[in-house]
Structure formats: C-alpha cells, structure tokens
C-alpha positions in Angstrom: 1.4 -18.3 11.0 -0.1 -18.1 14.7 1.7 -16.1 16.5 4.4 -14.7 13.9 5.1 -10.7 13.8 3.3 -9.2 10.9 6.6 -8.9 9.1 6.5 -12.3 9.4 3.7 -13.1 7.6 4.5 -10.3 4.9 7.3 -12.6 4.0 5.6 -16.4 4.3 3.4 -14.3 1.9 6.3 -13.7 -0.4 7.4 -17.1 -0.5 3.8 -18.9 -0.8 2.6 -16.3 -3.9 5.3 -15.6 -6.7 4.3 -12.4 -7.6 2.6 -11.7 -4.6 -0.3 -9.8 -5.7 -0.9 -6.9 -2.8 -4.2 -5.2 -3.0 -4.6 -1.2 -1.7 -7.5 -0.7 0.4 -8.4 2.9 1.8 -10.7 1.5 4.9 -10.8 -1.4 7.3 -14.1 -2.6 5.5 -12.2 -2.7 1.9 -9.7 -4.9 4.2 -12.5 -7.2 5.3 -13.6 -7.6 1.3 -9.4 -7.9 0.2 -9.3 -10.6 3.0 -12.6 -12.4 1.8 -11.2 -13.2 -1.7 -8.0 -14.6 -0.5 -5.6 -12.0 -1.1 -2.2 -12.8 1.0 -1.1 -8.6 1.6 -2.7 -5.3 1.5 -1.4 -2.2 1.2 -1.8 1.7 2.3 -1.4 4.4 -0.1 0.0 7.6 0.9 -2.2 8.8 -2.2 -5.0 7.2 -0.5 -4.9 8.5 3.0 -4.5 12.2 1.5 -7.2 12.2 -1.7 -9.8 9.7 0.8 -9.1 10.2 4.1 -8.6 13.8 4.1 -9.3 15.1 0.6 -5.9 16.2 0.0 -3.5 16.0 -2.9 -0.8 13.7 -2.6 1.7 16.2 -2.2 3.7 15.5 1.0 0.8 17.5 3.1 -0.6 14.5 5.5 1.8 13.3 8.6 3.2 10.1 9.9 0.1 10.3 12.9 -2.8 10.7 9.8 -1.1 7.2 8.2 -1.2 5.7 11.5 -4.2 6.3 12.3 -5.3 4.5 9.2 -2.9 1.6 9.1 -4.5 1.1 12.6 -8.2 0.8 11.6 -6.5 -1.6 9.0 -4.5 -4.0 11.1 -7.6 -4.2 13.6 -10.0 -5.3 11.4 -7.4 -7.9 9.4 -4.7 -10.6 9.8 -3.1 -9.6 6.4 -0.1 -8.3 6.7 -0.3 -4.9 5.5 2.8 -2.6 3.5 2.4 0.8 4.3 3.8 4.1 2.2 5.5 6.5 4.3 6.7 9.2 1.5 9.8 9.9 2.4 9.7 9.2 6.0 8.8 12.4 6.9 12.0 14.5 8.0 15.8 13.4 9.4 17.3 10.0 10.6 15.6 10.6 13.6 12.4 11.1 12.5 12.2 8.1 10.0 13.5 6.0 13.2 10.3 7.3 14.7 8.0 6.4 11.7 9.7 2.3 11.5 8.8 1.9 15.1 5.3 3.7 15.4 4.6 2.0 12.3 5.9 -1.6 13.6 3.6 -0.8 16.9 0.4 -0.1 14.7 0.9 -3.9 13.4 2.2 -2.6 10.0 4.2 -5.7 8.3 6.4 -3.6 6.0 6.8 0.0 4.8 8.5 1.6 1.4 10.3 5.0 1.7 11.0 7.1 -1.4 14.1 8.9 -2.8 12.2 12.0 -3.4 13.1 15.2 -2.1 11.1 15.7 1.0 8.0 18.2 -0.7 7.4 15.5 -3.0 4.7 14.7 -5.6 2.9 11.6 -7.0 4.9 9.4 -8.6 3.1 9.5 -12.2 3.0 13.4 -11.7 5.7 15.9 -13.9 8.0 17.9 -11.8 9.5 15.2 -9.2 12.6 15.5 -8.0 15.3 13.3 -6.4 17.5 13.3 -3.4 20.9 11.9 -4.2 21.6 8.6 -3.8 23.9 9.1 -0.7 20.8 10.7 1.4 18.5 8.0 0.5 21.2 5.6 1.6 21.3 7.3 4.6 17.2 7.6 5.3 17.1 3.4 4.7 20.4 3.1 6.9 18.0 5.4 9.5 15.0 3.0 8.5 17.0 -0.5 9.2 18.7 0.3 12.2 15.2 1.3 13.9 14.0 -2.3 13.4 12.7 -3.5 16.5 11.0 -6.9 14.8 14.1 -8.6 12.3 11.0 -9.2 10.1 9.3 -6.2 9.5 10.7 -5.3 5.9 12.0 -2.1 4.4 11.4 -1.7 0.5 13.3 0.9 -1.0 11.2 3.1 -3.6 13.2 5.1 -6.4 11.4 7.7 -8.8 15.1 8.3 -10.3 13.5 6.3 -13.9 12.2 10.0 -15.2 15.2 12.2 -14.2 18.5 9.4 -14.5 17.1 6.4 -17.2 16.7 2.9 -16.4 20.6 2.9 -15.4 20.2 5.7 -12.3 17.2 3.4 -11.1 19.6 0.1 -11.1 22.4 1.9 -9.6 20.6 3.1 -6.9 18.5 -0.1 -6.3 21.6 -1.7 -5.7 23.0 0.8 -3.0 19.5 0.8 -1.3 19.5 -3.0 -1.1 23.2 -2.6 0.2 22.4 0.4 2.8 19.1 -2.1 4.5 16.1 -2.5 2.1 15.6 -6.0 1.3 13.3 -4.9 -1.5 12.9 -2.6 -4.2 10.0 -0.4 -5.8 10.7 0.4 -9.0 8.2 3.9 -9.9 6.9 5.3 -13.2 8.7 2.5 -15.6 7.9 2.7 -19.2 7.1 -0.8 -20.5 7.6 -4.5 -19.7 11.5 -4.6 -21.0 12.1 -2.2 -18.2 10.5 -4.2 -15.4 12.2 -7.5 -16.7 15.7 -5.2 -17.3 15.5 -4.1 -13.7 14.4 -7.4 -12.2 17.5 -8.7 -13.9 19.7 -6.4 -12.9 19.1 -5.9 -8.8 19.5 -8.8 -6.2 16.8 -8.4 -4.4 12.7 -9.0 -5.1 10.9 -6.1 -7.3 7.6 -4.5 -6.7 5.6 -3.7 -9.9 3.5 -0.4 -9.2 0.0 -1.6 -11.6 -1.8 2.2 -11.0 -4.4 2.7 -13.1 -4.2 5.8 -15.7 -0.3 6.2 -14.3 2.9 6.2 -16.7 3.3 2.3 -16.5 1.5 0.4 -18.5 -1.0 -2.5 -17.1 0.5 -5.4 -17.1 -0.7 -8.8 -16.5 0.1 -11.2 -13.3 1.8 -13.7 -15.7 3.7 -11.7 -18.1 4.9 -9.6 -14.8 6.1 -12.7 -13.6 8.0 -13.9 -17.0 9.5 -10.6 -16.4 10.9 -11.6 -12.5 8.5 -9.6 -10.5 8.2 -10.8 -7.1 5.2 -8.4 -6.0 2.5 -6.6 -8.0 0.8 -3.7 -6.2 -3.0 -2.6 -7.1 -2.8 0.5 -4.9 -5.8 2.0 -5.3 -7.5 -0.4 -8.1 -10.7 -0.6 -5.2 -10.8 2.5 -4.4 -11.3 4.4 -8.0 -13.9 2.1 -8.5 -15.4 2.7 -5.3 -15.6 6.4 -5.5 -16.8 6.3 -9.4 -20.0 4.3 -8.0 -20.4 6.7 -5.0 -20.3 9.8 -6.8 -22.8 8.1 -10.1 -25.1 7.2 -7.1 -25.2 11.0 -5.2 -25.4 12.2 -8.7 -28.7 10.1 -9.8 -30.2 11.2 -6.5 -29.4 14.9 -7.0 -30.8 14.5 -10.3 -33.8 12.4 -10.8 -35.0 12.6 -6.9 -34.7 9.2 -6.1 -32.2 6.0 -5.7 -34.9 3.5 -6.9 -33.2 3.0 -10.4 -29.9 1.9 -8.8 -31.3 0.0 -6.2 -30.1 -3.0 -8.5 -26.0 -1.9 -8.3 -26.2 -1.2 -4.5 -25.2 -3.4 -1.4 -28.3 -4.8 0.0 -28.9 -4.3 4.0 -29.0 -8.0 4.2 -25.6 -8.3 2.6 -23.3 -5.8 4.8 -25.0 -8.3 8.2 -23.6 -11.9 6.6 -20.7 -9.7 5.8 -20.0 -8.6 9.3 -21.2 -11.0 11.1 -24.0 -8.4 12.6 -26.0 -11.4 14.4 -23.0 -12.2 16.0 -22.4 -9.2 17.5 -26.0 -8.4 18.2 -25.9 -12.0 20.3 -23.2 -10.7 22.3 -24.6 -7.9 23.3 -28.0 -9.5 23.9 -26.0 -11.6 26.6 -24.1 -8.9 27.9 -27.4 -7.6 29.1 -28.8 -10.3 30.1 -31.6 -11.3 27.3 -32.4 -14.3 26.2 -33.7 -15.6 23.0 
C-alpha cells in the first residue's frame, strides 16, 4: 500500500477483511491503540467530536473546521485509512464540494453524508426528519463530482428506516448508489432480517452501524456477515468505555482522597513510554542538542 491515496487503502481494506470491522476513536492516541491490534479502518464520529471534543450534543452544532481539525490529529498519528462523518455536509452543493476536498486534504480515506434535514439529530434519537430523496441525490451528486482522488469513497447514510419502513431505505439506497455513493449506511435498523433484507436488496456494500445502547441490536461479526454486510462500524465502542473509567477514577478521588485503590486499573507510566516510543524521541532530541550517552 506504499504510496496509495488513503482512499486507496480504505478499499484494499475492503477487499482484504469481509466485513471490514472499522473501529471509532475520538483521539490520535485511541488511533495509536486501534492501529496496535490490527484493525484495517478507523472511523470519526460526528457524535464524537461534539459530546468529546467539545462537550456538545450531537445536534448539527459543531462545523466542517472542528471535524477537520480532529480527522487531522488522526491521520497524523496513523496510516489507517480513516471514514469520517460529515452530517449532512454542512449546507448547499457548494459547501459539501468544500467539505469532500478539505476533507480529502486532511488525509481522510472516505466520508458518509446523511439524508437528514440539515438541523439534524442522532440517529437513535426520536424526532429525525428526512430530506427527500431528490436533495439527497443532489448533496452525493455535489459530493462525487468534488472528488479530487478517484478513490476517496462516498457512503451514502439514510435514517429514512423510522419515518418510510424498510422499503423507503432500499429505494433510496438505490438512488444514492446511482447519484455517486459507492456505499451505503443503513441507520437505526431493527433486527438482523433487516440488515440481511437490505443487503439483499441494494447493489452496493452495506455498513452495519453496531452503537452501543442505540435502536439496532448488537450483532455479532459472523452472523453480520451471514447477513451480507460488508463493514461493521464500532463508533464509539472505545470511547464509552473510556469516559466510564475516567469519570469512576475522578469520582474515587473526589470521594475517598486518594487514587491508591485504582492504581491497579490504571496505565502505568512505564506503559504510555513502550507505547510511544518516548526513548526514541527523547534520543532524538538528545542528538539534536548535541549530547551523548
């Protein structure tokens, strides 16, 4: 792969891991420990840039420039290729041109747009609403002709499942995969049947969302891929845990005075060096100025 665009690699990816399982990280650190276990793709929530980055609800309230700025810390730290959420692309045609080429310059590999209506909401949240399916055609048809590397991919995302049934999300995935996605993102299904009734139905690979506590049940890698998925997403199966153990630890601190009983659950100093490499760096600096051992 050395050498190849980052869209590139996104689809070796696809073709070397049937489903590809793509892991969410929220930092270029949780893209170091993604990277370490041998995970192909990574992914960046829109969900997680507003709650963790910003402590926001994911409501449509961060910008294109806040999801840059983390899918930058990202790609720098990481040779994955790396699928980025951009909502609904943020405004017009010209503006979700914009987006697919800032995002393509950042070293994203891929991105999925949304058919919601532009304030949108979480996709396991009540209330959503849809565009129609003739401006979301015309937001991919915006998204495809912005390409500037014939790699990078567009996935089309539909939340049509609650408002239109399992028929509204086929017929749209099909005119999405017509108007330039080359994937689909199929939000908020019900069950298994559905995932294995879409996968059926669309020409063209299908992204299984696997959020935790959501409106889809969690599947498993092999009975998602009995059912024809072609990608699972974990989007932010890290982070939860993450922040659960963060806020336990500031919360035995505040409470008994000390972090001596969790020393045990804790990274150890010695641990984040080996992960990082610190010697290595600290050798390069050493002969940057001039020391010697």
């Amino acid at each position: 792969m050395k050498g190849s665009s980052a869209g590139a690699k996104f689809r070796q990816a696809l073709e070397l891991e049937r489903p590809l399982q793509i892991m969410g990280v929220i930092n270029a650190y949780a893209a170091r420990m993604a990277s370490s276990l041998g995970f192909r793709a990574l992914y960046l929530s829109g969900a997680g840039v507003a709650n963790y980055s910003y402590a926001l609800p994911d409501l449509g309230i961060t910008c294109l420039e806040d999801v840059l700025a983390d899918v930058r810390r990202v790609t720098e730290a990481v040779d994955l290729p790396l699928l980025v959420d951009i909502d609904t692309g943020w405004g017009g045609a010209l503006t979700i041109a914009r987006s697919i080429r800032k995002m393509t310059d950042a070293g994203a590999a891929a991105v999925h747009i949304e058919d919601q209506v532009a304030q949108k909401r979480c996709g396991h949240r009540p209330g959503k609403a849809v565009v129609s399916a003739g401006e979301m055609v015309e937001r991919l048809k915006a998204a495809a002709d912005a390409k500037t590397d014939p790699d990078f991919l567009i996935m089309a995302r539909t939340d049509a499942f609650q408002s239109e049934g399992l028929s509204g999300v086929v017929d749209r995935a099909c005119a999405y995969l017509e108007a330039g996605a080359e994937a689909i993102f199929a939000e908020a299904l019900p069950d298994l049947e559905a995932f294995r009734s879409v996968c059926a139905a669309v020409p063209g690979p299908v992204l299984a969302n696997m959020t935790e506590f959501g409106l889809s049940p969690l599947c498993g890698l092999e009975e998602l891929k009995e059912a024809g998925v072609a990608m699972v997403l974990y989007p932010l199966t890290a982070a939860r845990a993450m922040q659960k153990a963060a806020f336990d630890a500031m919360r035995t601190v505040r409470e008994t005075g000390s972090q001596v009983s969790i020393l045990g659950s804790m990274q150890t100093r010695k641990e984040l060096y080996d992960f990082l490499d610190y010697s290595a760096y600290e050798a390069a600096q050493d002969r940057a100025l001039g020391k010697t051992t």
